[in-house]
DRENMAR-555329 format. One line per field, with one value per residue: residue number from 1; residue in three letters; chain; y, z negated, x of N, C-alpha, C in turn. Coordinates in pm, 1 decimal. Each point is the difference from the previous one (the first is absolute). Layout:
BEGIN
num	c(NUM:...) .
residu	c(ALA:...) .
chaine	c(A:...) .
n_yy	c(Y:...) .
n_zz	c(Z:...) .
n_xx	c(X:...) .
ca_yy	c(Y:...) .
ca_zz	c(Z:...) .
ca_xx	c(X:...) .
c_yy	c(Y:...) .
c_zz	c(Z:...) .
c_xx	c(X:...) .
//
This chain:
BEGIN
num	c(1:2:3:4:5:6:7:8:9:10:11:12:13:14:15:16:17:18:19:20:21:22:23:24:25:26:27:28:29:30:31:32:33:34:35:36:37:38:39:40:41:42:43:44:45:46:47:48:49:50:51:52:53:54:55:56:57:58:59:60:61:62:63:64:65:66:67:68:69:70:71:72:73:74:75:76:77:78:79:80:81:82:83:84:85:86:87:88:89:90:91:92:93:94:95:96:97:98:99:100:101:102:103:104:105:106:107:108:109:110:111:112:113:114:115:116:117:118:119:120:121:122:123:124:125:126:127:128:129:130:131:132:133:134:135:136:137:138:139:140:141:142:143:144:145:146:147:148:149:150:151:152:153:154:155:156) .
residu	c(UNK:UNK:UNK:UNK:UNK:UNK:UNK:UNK:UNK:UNK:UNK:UNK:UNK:UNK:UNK:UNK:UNK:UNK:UNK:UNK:UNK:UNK:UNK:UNK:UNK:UNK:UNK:UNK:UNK:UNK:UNK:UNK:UNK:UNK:UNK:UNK:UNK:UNK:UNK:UNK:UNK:UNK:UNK:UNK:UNK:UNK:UNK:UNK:UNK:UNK:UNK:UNK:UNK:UNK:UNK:UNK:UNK:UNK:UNK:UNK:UNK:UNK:UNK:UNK:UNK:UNK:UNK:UNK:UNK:UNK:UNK:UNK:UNK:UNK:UNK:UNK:UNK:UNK:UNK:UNK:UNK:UNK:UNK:UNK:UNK:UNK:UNK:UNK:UNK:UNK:UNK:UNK:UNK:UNK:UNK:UNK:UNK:UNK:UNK:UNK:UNK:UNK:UNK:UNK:UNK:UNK:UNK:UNK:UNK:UNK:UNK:UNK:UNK:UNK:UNK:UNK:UNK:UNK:UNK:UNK:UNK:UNK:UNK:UNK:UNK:UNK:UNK:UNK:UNK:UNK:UNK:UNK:UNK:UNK:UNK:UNK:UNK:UNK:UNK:UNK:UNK:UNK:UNK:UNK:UNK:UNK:UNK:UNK:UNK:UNK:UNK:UNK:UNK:UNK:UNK:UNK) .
chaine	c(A:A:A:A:A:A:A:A:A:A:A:A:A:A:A:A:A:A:A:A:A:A:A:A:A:A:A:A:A:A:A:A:A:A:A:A:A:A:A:A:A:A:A:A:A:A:A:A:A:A:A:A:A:A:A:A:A:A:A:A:A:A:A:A:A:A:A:A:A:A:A:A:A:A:A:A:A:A:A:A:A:A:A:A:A:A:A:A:A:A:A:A:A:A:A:A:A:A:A:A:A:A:A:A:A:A:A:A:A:A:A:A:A:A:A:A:A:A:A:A:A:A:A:A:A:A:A:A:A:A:A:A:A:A:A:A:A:A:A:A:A:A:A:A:A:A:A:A:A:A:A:A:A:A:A:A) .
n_yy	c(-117.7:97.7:79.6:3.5:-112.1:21.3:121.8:-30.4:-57.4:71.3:67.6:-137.4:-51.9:97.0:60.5:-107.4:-37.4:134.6:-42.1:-131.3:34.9:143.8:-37.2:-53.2:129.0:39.9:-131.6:29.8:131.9:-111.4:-147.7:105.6:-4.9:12.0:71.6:-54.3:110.2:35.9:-147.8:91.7:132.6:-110.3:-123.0:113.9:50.2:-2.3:73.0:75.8:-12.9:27.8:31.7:98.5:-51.0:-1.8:160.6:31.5:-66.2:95.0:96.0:136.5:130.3:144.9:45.9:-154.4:-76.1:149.4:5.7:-47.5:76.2:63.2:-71.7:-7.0:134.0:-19.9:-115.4:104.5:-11.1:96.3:94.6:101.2:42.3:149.1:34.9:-35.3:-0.8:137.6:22.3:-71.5:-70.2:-26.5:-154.2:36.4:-101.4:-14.2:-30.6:45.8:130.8:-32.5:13.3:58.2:91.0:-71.0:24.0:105.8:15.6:-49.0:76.3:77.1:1.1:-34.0:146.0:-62.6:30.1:127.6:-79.6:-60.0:64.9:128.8:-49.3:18.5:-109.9:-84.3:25.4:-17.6:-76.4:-39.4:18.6:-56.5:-65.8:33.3:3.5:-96.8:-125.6:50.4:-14.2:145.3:-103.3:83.7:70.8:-124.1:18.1:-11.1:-58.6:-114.5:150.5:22.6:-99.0:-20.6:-2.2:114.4:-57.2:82.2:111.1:43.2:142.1:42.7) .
n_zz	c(0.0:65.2:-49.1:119.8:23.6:-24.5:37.1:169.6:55.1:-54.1:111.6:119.8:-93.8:19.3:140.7:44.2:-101.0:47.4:113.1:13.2:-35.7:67.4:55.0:-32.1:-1.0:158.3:5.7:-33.1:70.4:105.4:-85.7:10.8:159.9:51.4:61.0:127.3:61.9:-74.1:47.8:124.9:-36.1:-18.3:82.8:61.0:-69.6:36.0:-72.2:-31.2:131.7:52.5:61.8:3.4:-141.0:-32.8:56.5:-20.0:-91.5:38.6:21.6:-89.3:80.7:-95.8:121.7:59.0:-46.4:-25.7:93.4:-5.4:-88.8:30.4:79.8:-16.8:49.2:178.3:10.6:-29.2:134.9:-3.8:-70.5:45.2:17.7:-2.9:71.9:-50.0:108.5:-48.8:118.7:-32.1:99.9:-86.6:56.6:-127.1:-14.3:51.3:-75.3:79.9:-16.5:-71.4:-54.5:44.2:-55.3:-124.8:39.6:59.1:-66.7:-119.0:35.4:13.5:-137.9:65.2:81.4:112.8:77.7:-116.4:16.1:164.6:106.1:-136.6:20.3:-126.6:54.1:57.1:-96.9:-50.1:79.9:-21.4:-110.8:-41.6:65.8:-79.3:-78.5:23.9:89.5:-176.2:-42.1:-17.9:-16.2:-125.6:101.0:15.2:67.9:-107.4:53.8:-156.7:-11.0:140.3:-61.9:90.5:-82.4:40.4:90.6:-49.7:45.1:80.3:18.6:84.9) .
n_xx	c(84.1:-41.3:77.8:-42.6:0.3:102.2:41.7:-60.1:73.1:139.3:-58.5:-8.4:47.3:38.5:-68.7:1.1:103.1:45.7:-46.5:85.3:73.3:-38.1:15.5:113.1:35.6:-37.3:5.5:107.3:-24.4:-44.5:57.2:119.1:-87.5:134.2:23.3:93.8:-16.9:-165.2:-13.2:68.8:-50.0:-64.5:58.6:51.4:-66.9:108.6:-43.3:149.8:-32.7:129.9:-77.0:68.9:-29.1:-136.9:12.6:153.1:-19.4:-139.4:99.4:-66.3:-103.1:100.2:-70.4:0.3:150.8:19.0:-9.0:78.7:49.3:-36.7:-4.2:157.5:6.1:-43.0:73.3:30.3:111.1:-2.4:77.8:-63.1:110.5:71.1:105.8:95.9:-29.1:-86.6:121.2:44.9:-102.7:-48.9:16.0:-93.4:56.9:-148.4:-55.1:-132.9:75.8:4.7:-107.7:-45.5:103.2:-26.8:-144.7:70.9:88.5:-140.4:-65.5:54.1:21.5:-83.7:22.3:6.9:139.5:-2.8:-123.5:-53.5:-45.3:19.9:125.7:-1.5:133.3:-84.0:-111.0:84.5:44.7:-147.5:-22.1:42.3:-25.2:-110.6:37.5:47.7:-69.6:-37.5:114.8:-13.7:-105.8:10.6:79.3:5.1:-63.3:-24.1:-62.5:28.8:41.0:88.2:37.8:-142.0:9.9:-99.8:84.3:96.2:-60.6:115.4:-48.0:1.4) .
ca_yy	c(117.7:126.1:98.4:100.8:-77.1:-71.6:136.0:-3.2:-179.8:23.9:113.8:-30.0:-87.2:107.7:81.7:-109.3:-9.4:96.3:-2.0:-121.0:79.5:55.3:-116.4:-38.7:75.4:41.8:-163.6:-40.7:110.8:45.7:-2.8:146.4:104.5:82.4:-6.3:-65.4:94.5:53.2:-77.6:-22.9:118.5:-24.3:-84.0:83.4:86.1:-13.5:71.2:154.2:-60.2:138.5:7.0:-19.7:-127.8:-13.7:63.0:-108.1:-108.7:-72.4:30.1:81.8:91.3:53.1:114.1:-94.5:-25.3:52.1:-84.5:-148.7:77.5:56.2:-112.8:-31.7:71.6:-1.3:-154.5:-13.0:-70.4:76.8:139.7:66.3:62.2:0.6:-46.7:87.4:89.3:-2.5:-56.8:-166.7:-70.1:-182.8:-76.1:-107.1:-104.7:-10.6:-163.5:-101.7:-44.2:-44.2:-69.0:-19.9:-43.7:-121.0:-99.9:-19.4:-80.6:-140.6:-89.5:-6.8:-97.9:-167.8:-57.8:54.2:-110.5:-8.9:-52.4:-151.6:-55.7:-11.4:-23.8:101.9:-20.0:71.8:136.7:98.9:-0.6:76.7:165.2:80.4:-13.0:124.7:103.2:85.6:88.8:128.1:62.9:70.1:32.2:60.6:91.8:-89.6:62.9:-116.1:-62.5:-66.8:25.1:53.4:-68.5:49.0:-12.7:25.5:-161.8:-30.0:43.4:53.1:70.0:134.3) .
ca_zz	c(0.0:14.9:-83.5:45.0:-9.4:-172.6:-72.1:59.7:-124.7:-148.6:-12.0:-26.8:-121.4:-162.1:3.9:-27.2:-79.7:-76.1:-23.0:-107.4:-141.0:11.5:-5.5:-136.8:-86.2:20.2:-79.9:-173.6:-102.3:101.2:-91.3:-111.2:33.4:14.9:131.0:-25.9:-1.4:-126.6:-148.7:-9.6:-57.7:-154.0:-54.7:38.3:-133.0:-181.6:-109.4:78.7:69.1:74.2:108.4:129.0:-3.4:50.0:121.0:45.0:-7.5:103.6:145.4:63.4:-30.8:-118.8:-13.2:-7.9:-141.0:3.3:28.1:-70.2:-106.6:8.9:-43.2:-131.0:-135.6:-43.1:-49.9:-148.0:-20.8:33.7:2.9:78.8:-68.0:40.2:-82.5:-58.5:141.9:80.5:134.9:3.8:-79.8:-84.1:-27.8:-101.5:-36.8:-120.3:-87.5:127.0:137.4:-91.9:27.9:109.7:74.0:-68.0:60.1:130.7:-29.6:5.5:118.1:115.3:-54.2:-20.9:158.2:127.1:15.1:-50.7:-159.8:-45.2:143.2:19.9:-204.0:-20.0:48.9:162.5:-44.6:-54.8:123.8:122.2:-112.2:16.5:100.5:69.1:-88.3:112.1:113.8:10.7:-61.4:35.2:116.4:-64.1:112.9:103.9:3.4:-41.1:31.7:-46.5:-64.4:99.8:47.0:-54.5:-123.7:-15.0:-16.4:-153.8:-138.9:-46.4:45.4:4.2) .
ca_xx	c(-84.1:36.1:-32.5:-128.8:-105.2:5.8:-77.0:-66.9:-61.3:-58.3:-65.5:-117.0:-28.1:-15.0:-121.4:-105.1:27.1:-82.6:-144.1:-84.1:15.6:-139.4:-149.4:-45.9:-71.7:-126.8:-110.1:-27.5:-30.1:-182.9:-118.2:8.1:-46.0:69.1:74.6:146.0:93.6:27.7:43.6:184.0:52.3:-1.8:138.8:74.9:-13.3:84.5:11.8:-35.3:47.8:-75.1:-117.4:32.1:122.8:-109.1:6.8:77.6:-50.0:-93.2:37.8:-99.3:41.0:-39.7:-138.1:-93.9:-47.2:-98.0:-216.7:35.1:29.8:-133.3:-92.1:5.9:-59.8:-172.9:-35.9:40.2:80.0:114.8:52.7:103.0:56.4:94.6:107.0:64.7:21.2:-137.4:-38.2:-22.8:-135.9:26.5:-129.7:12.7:-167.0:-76.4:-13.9:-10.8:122.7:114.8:-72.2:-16.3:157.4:35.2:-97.3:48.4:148.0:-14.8:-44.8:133.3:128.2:-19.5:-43.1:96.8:56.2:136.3:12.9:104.9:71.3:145.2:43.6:65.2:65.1:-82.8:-72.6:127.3:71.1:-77.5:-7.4:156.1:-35.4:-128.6:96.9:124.9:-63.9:-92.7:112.3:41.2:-148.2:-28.4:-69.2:-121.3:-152.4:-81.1:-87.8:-106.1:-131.9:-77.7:-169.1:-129.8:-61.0:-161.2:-81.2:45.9:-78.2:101.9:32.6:100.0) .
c_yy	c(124.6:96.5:84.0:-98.8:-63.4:137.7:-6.3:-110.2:63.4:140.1:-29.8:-97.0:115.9:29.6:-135.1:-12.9:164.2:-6.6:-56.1:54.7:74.9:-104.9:-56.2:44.5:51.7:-88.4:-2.5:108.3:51.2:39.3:108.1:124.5:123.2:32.8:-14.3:117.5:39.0:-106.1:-35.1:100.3:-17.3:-26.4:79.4:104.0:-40.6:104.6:115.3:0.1:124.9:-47.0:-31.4:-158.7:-93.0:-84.7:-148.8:-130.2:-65.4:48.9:63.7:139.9:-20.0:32.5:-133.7:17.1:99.0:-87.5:-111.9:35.9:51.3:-168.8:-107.9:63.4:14.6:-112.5:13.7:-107.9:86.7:142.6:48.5:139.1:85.0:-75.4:85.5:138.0:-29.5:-21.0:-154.8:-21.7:-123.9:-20.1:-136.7:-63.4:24.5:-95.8:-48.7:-18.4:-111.5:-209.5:-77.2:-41.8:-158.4:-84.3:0.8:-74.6:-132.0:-41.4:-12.3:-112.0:-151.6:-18.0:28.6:-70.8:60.3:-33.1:-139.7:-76.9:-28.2:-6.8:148.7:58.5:122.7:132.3:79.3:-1.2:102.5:138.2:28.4:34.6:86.5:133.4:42.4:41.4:124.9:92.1:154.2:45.5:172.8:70.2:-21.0:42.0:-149.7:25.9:-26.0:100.5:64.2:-113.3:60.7:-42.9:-84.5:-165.2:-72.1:102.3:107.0:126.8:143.3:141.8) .
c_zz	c(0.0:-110.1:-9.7:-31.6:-173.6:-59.1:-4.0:-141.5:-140.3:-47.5:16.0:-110.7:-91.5:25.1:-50.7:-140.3:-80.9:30.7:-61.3:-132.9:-30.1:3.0:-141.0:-103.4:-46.5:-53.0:-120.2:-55.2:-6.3:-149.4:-117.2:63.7:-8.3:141.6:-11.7:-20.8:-138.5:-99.8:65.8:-43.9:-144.7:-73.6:25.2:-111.3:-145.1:-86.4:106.9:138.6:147.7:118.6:135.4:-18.6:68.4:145.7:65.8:-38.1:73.0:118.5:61.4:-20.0:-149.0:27.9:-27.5:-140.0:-86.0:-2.4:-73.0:-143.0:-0.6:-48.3:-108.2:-123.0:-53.0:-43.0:-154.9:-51.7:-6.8:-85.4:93.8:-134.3:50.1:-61.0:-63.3:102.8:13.5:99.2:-11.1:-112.7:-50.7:-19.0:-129.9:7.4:-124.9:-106.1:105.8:121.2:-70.9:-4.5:203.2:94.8:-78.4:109.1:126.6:2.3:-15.1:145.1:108.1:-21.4:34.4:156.3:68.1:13.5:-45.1:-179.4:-31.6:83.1:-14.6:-153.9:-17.1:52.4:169.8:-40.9:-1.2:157.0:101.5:-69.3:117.6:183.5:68.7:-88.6:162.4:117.7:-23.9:-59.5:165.0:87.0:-55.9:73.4:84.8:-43.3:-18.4:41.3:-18.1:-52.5:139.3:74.7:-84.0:-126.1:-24.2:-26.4:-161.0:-71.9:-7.7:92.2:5.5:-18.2) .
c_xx	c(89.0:29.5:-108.4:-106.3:-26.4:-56.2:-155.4:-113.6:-34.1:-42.3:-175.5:-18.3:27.1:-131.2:-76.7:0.6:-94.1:-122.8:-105.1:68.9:-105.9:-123.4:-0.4:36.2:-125.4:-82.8:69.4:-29.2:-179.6:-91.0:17.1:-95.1:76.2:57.4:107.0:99.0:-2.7:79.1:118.8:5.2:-48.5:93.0:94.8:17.6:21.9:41.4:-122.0:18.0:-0.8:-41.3:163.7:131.1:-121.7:-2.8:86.0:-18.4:-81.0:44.1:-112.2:82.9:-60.9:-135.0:-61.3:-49.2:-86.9:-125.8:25.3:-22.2:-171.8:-102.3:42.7:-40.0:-172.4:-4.4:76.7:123.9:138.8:-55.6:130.6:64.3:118.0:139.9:120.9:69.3:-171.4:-38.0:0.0:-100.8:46.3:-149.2:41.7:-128.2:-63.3:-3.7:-78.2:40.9:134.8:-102.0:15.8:145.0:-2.3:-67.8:54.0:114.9:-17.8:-82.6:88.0:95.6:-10.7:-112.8:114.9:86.2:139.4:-63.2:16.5:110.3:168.1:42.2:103.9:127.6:-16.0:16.5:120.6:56.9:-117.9:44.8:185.5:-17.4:-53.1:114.2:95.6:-109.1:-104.9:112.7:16.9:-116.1:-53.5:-53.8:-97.5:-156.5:-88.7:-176.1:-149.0:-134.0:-77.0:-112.1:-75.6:-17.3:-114.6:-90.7:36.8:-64.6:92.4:-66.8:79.3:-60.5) .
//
């Protein structure tokens, strides 16, 4: 096989691989009545957490999250707050946003195919793995929140 063709090969088994990741997330999280975007920006919010670390994590603009930030807060899962620089917003969980990140973590934890498929051993080699090929992407214009939303409940 080719160099071009072996790229070729494991660029289409990452996308396959992320999508069925999304998919099953999306089924172990159906039965919390939450949309998927809000309960990855659930698990994403640890302490004080600022909006645009947010931002990069899901690979949206900062303005998304905003709207994102907006419906966690009508769902009473989130305070928004400034931060120690008033220009940076921090989003902390509520006790039922705090609630709600536990129920998402356990349902996630025990579907898919990085909770049994592989032994700890794998896990650490794929982790180091995905570490070098996203290592320096920083500048790269991420993606995932410019799909439509809307069919998740998520709007703008």
């Amino acid at each position: 096989m080719s160099d071009l063709s072996d790229a070729r090969d494991l660029a289409r088994m990452v996308v396959q691989l992320s999508e069925r990741a999304r998919a099953d997330f999306a089924a172990a999280i159906a039965e919390l009545d939450v949309p998927v975007l809000l309960a990855r920006t659930v698990l994403l919010v640890d302490g004080r957490t600022p909006m645009r670390e947010i931002a990069s994590e899901l690979g949206c603009d900062p303005s998304y999250v905003t709207s994102i930030a907006d419906q966690l807060e009508t769902r009473g899962l989130v305070v928004r707050t400034a931060g120690r620089d008033r220009r940076v917003k921090v989003l902390e969980l509520t006790d039922a946003g705090a609630e709600l990140k536990s129920a998402v973590s356990e349902a996630v934890e025990h579907h898919g195919p990085f909770a049994y498929q592989l032994d700890v051993t794998q896990k650490q080699t794929l982790r180091e793995l995905l570490t070098i090929l996203l290592a320096g992407n920083d500048d790269v214009t991420m993606t995932s929140c410019a799909i439509d939303h809307t069919a998740e409940g998520v709007t703008r």
